[in-house]
C-alpha positions in Angstrom: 48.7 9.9 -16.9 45.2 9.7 -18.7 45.2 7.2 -22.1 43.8 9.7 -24.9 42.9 7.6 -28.1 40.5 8.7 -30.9 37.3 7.4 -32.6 37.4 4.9 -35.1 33.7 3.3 -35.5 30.4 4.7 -33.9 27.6 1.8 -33.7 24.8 3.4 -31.7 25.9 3.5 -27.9 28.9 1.4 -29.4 31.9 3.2 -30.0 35.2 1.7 -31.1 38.0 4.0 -30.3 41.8 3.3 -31.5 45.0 4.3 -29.7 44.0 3.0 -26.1 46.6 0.1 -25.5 47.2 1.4 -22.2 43.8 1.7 -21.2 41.9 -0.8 -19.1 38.9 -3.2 -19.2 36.0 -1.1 -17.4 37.5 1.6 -17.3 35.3 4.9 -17.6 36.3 7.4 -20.7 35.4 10.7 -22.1 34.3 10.9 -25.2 34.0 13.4 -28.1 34.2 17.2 -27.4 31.2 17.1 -25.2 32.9 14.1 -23.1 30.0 11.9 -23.1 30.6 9.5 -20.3 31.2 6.1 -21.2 32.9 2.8 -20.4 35.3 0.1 -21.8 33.7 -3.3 -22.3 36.1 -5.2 -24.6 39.7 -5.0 -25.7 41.3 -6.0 -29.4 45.0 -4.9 -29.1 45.1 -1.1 -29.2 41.5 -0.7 -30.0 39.1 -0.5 -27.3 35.2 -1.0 -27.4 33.4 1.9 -25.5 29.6 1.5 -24.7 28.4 5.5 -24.3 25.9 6.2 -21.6 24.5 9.3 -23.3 22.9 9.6 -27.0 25.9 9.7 -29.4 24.6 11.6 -32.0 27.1 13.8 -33.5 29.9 11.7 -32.6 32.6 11.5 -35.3 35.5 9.8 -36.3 39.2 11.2 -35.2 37.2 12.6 -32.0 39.5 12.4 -28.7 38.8 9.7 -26.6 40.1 9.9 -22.9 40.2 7.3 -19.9 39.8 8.4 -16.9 42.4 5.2 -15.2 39.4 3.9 -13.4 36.2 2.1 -13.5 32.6 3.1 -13.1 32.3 3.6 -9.3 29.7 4.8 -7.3 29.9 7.9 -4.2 29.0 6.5 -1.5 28.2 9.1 1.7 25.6 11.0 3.3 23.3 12.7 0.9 21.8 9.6 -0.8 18.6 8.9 0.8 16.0 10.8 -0.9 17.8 11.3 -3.7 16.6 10.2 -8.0 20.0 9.5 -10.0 20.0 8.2 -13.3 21.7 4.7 -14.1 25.2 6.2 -13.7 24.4 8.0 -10.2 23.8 11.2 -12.0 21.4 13.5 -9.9 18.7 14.1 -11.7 17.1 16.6 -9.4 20.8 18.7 -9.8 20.9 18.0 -13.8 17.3 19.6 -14.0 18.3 22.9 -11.9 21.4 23.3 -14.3 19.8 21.7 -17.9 16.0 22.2 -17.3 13.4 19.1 -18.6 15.2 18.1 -21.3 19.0 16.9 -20.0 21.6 18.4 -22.4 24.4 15.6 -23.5 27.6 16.0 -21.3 26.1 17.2 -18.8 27.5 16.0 -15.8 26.9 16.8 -11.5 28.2 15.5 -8.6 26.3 12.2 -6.8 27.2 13.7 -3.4 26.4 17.4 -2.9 29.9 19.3 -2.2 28.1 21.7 -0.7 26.2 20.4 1.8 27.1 20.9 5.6 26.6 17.5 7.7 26.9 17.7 11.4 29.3 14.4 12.6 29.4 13.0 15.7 32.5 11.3 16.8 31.7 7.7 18.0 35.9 6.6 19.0 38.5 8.9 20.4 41.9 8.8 19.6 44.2 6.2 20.0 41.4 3.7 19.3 42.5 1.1 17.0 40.3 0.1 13.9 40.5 -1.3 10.5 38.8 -1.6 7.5 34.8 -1.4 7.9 35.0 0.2 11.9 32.1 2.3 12.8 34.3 5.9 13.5 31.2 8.3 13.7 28.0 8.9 12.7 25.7 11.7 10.7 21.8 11.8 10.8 21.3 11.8 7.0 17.6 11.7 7.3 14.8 12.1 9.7 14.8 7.9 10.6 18.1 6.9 9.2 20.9 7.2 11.0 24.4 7.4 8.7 27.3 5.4 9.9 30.8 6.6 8.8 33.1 3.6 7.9 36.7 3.1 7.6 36.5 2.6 4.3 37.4 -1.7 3.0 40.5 -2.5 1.9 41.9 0.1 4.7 45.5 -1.0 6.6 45.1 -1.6 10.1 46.2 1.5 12.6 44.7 3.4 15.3 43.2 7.1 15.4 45.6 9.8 15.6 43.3 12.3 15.4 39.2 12.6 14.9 36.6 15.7 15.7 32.8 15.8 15.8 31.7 18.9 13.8 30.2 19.9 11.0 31.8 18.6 7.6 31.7 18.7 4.0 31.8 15.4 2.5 35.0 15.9 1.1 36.5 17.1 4.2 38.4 14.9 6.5 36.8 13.6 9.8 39.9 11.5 11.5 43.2 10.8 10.6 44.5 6.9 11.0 48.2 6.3 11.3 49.1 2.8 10.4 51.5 0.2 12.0 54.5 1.3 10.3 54.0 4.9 10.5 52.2 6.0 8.2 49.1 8.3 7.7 46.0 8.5 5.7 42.8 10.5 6.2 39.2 9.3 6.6 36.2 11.2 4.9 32.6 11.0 5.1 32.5 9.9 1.4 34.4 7.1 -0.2 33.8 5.7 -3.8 33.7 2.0 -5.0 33.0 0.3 -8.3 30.0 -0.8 -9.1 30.9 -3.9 -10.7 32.6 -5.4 -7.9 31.1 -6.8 -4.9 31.7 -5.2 -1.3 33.6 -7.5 1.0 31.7 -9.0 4.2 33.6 -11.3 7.0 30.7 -14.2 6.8 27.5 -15.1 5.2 25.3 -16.2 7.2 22.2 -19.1 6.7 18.4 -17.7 5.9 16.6 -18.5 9.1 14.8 -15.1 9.4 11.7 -13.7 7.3 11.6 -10.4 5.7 8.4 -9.9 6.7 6.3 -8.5 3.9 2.4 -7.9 5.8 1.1 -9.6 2.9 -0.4 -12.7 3.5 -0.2 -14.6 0.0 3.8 -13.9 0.7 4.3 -14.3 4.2 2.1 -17.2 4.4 2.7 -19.3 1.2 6.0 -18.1 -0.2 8.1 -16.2 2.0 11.3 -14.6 1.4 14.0 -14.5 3.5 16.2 -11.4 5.1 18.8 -11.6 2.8 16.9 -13.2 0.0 16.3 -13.2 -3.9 13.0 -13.1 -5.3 11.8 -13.1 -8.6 8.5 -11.4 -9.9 7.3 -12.6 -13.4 4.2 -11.2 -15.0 2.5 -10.1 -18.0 1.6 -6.3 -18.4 -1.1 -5.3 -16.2 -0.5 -8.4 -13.6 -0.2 -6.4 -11.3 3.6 -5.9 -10.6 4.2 -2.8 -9.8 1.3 -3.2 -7.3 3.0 -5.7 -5.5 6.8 -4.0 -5.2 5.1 -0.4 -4.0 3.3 -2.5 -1.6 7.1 -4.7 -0.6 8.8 -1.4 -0.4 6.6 0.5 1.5 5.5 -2.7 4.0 8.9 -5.1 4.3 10.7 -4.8 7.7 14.1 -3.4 6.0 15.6 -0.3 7.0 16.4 0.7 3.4 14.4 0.6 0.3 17.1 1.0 -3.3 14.3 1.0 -5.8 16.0 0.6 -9.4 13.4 1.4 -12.6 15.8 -0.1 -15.4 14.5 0.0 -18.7 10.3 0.6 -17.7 8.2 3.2 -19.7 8.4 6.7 -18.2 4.7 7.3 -17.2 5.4 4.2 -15.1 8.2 5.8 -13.4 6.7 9.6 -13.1 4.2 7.9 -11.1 7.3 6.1 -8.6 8.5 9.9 -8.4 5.5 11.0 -7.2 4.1 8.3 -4.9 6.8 7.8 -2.6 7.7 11.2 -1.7 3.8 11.2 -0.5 3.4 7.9 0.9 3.5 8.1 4.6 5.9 5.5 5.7 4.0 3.4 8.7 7.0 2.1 10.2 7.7 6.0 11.0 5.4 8.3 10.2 7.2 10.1 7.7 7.8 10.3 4.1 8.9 7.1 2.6 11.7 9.1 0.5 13.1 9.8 4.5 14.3 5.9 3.9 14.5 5.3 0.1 17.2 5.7 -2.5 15.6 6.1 -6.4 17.3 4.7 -9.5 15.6 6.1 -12.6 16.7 4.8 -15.8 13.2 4.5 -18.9 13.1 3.2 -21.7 13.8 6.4 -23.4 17.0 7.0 -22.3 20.1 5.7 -23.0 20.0 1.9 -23.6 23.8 0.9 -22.1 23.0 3.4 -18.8 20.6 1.0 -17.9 23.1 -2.1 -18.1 24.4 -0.5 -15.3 21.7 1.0 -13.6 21.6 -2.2 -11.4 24.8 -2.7 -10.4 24.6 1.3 -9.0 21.7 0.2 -7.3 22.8 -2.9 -5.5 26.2 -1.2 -4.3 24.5 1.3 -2.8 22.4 -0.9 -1.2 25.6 -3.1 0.1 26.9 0.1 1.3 23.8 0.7 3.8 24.4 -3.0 4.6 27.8 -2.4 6.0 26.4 -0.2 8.0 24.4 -3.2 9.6 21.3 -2.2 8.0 18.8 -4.4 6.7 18.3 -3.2 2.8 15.8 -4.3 0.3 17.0 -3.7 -3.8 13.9 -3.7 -6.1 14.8 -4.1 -9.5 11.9 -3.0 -12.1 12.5 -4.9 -14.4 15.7 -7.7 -15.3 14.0 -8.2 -18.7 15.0 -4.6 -19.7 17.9 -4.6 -18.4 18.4 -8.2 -20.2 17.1 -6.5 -23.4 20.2 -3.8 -23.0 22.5 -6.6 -22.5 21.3 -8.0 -25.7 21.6 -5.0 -27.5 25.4 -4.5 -26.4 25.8 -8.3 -27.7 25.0 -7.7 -30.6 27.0 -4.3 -31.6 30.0 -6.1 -30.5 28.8 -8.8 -32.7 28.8 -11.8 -30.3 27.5 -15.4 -30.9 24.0 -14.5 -29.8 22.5 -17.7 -27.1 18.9 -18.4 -27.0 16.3 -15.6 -28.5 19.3 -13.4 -29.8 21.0 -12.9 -25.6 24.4 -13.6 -25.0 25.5 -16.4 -23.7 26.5 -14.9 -20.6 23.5 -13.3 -19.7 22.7 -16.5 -16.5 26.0 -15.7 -15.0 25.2 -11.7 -15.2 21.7 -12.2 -13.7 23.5 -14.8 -11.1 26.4 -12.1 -10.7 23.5 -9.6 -9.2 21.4 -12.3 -7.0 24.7 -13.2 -5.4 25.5 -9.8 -3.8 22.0 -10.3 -1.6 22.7 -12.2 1.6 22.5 -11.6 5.6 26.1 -11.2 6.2 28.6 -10.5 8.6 29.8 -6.7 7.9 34.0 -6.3 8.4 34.7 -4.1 11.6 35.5 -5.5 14.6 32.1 -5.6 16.5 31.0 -8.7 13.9 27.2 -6.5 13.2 25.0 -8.2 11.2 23.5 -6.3 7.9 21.3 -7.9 5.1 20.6 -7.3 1.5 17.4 -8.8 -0.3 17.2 -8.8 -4.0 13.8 -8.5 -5.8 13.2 -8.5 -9.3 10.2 -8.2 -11.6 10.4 -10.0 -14.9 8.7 -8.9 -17.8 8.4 -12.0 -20.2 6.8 -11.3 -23.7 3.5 -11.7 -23.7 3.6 -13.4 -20.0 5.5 -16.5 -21.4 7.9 -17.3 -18.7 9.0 -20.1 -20.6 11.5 -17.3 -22.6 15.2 -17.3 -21.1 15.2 -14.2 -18.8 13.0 -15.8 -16.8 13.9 -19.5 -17.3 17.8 -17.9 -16.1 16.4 -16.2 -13.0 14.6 -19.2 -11.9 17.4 -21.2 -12.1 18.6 -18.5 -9.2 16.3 -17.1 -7.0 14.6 -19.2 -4.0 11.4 -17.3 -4.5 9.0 -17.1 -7.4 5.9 -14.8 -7.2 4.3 -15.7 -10.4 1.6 -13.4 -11.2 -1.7 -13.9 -13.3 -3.3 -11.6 -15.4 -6.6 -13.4 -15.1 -6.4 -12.6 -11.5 -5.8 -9.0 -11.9 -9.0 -8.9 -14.3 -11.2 -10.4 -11.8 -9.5 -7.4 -9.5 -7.5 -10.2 -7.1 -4.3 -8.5 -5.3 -1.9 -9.3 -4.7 -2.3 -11.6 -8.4 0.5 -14.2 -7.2 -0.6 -17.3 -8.5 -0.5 -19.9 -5.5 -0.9 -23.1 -8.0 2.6 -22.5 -9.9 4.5 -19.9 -7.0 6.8 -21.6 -4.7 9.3 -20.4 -2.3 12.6 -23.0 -1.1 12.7 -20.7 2.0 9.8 -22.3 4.0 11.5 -25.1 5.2 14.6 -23.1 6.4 12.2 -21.0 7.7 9.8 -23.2 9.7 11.5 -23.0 13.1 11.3 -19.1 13.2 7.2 -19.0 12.5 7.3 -21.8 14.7 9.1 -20.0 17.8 7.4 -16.1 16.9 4.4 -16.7 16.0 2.7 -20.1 16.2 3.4 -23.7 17.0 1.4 -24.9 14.2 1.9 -22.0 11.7 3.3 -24.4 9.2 0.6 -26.7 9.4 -1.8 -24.2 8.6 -0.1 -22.5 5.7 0.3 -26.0 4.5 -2.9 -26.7 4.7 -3.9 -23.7 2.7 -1.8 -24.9 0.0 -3.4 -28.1 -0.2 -6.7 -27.2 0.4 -6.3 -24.6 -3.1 -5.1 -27.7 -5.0 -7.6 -29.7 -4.1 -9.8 -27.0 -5.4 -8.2 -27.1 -8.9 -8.7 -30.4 -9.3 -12.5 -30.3 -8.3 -13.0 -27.8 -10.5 -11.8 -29.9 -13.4 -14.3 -32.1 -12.4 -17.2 -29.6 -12.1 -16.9 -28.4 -15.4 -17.4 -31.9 -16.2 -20.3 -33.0 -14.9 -21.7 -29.8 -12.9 -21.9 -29.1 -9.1 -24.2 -31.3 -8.0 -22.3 -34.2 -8.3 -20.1 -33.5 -6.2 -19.9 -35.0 -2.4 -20.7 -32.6 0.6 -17.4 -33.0 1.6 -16.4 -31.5 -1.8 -18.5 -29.1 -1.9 -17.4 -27.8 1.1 -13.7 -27.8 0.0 -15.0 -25.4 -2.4 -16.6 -23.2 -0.2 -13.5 -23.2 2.0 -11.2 -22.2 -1.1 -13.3 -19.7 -2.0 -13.1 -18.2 1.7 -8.9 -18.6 1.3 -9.1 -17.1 -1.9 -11.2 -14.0 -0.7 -11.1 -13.9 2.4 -7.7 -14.4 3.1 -5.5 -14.2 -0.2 -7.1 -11.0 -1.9 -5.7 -7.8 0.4 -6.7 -4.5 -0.2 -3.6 -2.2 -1.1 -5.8 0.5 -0.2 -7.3 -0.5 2.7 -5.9 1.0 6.3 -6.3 -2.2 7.7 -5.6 -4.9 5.4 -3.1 -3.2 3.4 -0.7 -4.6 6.1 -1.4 -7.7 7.9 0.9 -8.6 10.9 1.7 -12.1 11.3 -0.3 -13.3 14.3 -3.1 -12.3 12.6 -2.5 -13.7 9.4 -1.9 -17.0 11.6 -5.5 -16.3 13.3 -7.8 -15.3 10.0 -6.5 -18.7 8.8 -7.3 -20.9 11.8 -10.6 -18.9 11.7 -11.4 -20.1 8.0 -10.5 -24.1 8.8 -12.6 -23.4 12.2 -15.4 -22.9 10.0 -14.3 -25.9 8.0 -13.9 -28.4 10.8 -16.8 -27.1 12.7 -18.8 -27.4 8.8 -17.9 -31.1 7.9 -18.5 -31.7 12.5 -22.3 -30.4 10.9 -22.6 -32.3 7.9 -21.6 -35.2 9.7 -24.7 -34.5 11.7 -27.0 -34.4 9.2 -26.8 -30.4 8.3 -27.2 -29.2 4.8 -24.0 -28.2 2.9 -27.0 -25.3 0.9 -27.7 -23.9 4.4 -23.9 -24.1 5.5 -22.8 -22.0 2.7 -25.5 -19.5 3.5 -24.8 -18.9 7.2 -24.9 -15.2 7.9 -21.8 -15.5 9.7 -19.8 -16.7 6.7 -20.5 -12.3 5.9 -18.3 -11.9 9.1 -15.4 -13.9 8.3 -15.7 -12.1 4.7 -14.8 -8.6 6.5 -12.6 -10.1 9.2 -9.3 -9.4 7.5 -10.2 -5.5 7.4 -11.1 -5.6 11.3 -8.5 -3.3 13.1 -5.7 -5.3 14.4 -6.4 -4.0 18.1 -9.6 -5.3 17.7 -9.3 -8.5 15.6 -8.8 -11.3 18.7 -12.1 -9.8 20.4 -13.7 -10.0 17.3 -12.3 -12.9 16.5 -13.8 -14.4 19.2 -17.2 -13.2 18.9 -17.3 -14.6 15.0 -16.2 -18.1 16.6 -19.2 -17.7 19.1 -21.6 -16.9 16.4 -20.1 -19.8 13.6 -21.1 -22.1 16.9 -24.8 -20.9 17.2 -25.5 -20.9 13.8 -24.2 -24.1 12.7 -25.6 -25.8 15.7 -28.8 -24.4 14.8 -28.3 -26.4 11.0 -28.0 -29.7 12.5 -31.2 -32.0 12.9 -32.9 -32.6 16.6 -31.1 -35.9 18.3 -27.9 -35.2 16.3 
């Protein structure tokens, strides 16, 4: 029987409701006589505090109050691909049909569409024995993503008494399990979980794989792993939307959960209307045919987008028990931070640092930690992975503030991004002098095996070669150019290439928008062959004037947009032509 209490105190999203001692922590209620959905967040003997995930304007006191006996939870089932919800997995698409542009309070639609007819195949027969997280059947949800039917976790052991491929409502029942001691219980194409809870997996596993991004500053420099947390801090107009449309629509992941928590709503239109026309490379098709949408703005309700993230990243574990690999890109943890802060303080907590709660390190760590490459449960031990990406958006780009200070303190990878770079029009604007990724080492001996022998060398090279610039630069502002060496000077001129040539990628361009790694590996050893071939030059008496005007240094400019069936031809013919020229630099009887 439902708990039914009344209000006692409305503070913004914050209502304090009396008469709920039976009621439970989390647990979702209804509130006022529109029953404006909201949640239970703390507990003071029969007094409960309820943060409202609609505008509560109008709300009074001695208005009903009614738990629902269970906590925010997600539907999980075919029909989410393609779909926009709001924080709470409210389809916005539906809400608009029913409400029109401006979303009525109460108003309220089923995640999953009842009405939709799914064809299911049948993947075991009966009398097959399975358990919690078995593969039963499947349902082509989308043009290029194949739906898996679980048993759903937490499920008794038993074998299949009865199970028929057809077309189904996700309400109906596909297959009946009967259990070891007899009993029965049925099996549908949709199942629920709360958000706020992590989905079980058997094993995680180490990060010895890349997600492999096609951009070079990443892949190179600071890769992420399949399975791993990223951060991406930046000041406004650094770029960072440019770099997650670029991750989402690039990264080798079967599934893209793309969460706007908290950003401005011209921001997000422009997500809505993107990725429905962005032909997906990897397929062909629309990049919806693969993505799930979470849109929460600024504008709307302030405690919808506290949970906004934790609907995203359950979805996203839900395609990862599927074995899928699943990328979650959160835009941005500072708002959603900034919500958490606002909660705080209605409930009148001991503010931490900057006015956030003191908890707010173990909530961020609480989110990173449900990325990993696991194990799935089911009996045939399939491998899924969930990568967790998240763009920071410090105050005036100071990432000394504690959202970001918190998430550093958790991720593996930080992208930092520069504003000054995006002035000069340099994307992707990751910073290469204060980035860093702790994934390269663990991730040595796969670029190693796949790509190249001496890919690490190289990319470490790169790094060094950019520092060294920063230094020398120090020094030319000091004392000017020529005072420099013509081995300096040509550490300059190679930087600059890296930086240009190599770093700065065209999100535009059809052929350096994405940049597979063996010839990311080959535009760099084509730079240092101009470098080693160089100082081979200068050694022989060329000038470092007329090195740094060789026609062929053009060449290596527009390598990186050369078509990648055509780069190791051309490739070739640039080294032929570095040869000539510089040979032609170097003094008779050198």
């Amino acid at each position: 029987m439902s708990t039914q209490g009344t209000v006692y105190k409305v503070s913004g999203p914050l209502v304090i409701a009396e008469g709920m001692r039976t009621a439970n922590m989390f647990d979702v209620v209804h509130v006022g006589p529109k029953g404006l959905i909201g949640e239970i967040i703390e507990m003071h003997g029969d007094r409960a505090s309820v943060q409202v995930y609609e505008e509560t304007a109008g709300i009074g006191r001695g208005d009903a109050v009614v738990s629902t006996d269970s906590p925010l939870s997600v539907e999980l089932g075919p029909g989410l691909i393609g779909n926009i919800y709001d924080g709470i997995q409210r389809p916005l698409e539906k809400l608009r049909e029913m409400a029109g542009s401006n979303l009525t309070k109460g108003i309220s639609a089923s995640a999953l569409d009842r009405d939709r007819v799914w064809h299911f195949d049948a993947t075991v027969s009966v009398g097959a024995p399975v358990s919690a997280g078995d593969i039963i059947g499947t349902v082509q949800e989308s043009e290029v993503m194949l739906h898996r039917i679980l048993i759903p976790p937490k499920s008794p052991k038993g074998k299949i008494r009865s199970i028929t491929s057809g077309d189904f409502k996700v309400e109906d029942t596909v297959a009946l399990v009967e259990t070891d001691d007899g009993s029965v219980y049925p099996v549908r194409m949709m199942q629920k979980w709360p958000v706020r809870i992590a989905r079980p997996y058997t094993e995680k596993l180490p990060p010895n794989e890349p997600m492999v991004t096609g951009q070079r500053n990443i892949d190179s420099l600071f890769p992420i792993s399949s399975g791993g947390t990223a951060c991406v801090p930046g000041p406004f107009g650094s770029g960072k939307t440019v770099v997650q449309h670029q991750l989402a629509k690039w990264s080798d992941v079967d599934l893209v959960v793309y969460i706007g928590c908290g950003e401005r709503g011209n921001e997000m239109t422009d997500v809505l209307r993107e990725f429905p026309e962005i032909k997906d490379p990897r397929t062909g098709k629309t990049l919806m045919e693969r993505t799930v949408l979470i849109a929460n703005t600024s504008d709307m309700p302030v405690a919808a987008r506290e949970a906004s993230i934790y609907t995203g990243i359950t979805i996203a574990e839900y395609y990862r028990d599927m074995g899928y690999s699943v990328a979650v890109i959160a835009d941005s943890t500072s708002r959603w931070a900034e919500a958490l802060r606002e909660m705080s303080g209605r409930l009148e907590e001991m503010p931490g640092e900057e006015g956030y709660p003191a908890y707010l390190t173990s909530r961020l760590a609480q989110f990173y930690e449900r990325a990993g490459k696991v194990i799935c449960i089911g009996s045939d031990r399939r491998t899924g992975s969930l990568s967790a990406i998240g763009a920071v958006s410090p105050p005036g780009g100071d990432i000394s503030e504690p959202v970001s200070q918190a998430t550093l303190r958790i991720v593996k990878v930080f992208w930092g991004l520069d504003s000054a770079l995006a002035y000069r029009r340099h994307f992707p604007a990751i910073n290469w002098l204060n980035s860093y990724s702790l994934y390269r080492d663990r991730l040595a001996g796969w670029f190693s095996q796949n790509v190249a022998r001496d890919w690490m060398d190289q990319t470490q090279r790169c790094l060094k070669t950019l520092q060294a610039e920063s230094a020398l630069n120090e020094i030319v502002q000091l004392v000017g150019m020529d005072a420099l060496s013509p081995s300096d000077r040509m550490t300059l001129e190679i930087s600059r290439s890296l930086r240009e040539d190599f770093l700065q990628q065209d999100a535009l361009g059809d052929n350096d928008s994405y940049t597979p790694l063996d010839k990311q590996h080959d535009l760099l050893a084509l730079i240092f062959s101009f470098e080693d071939k160089g100082r081979a030059a200068i050694a022989r008496g060329a000038d470092i004037e007329a090195i740094s005007e060789l026609p062929v240094r053009e060449e290596i400019g527009r390598a990186k947009a050369v078509p990648y069936e055509e780069y190791r031809k051309v490739y070739a013919e640039i080294g032929a032509e570095l040869d000539k020229e510089l040979e032609a630099l170097v003094p008779a009887g050198n």
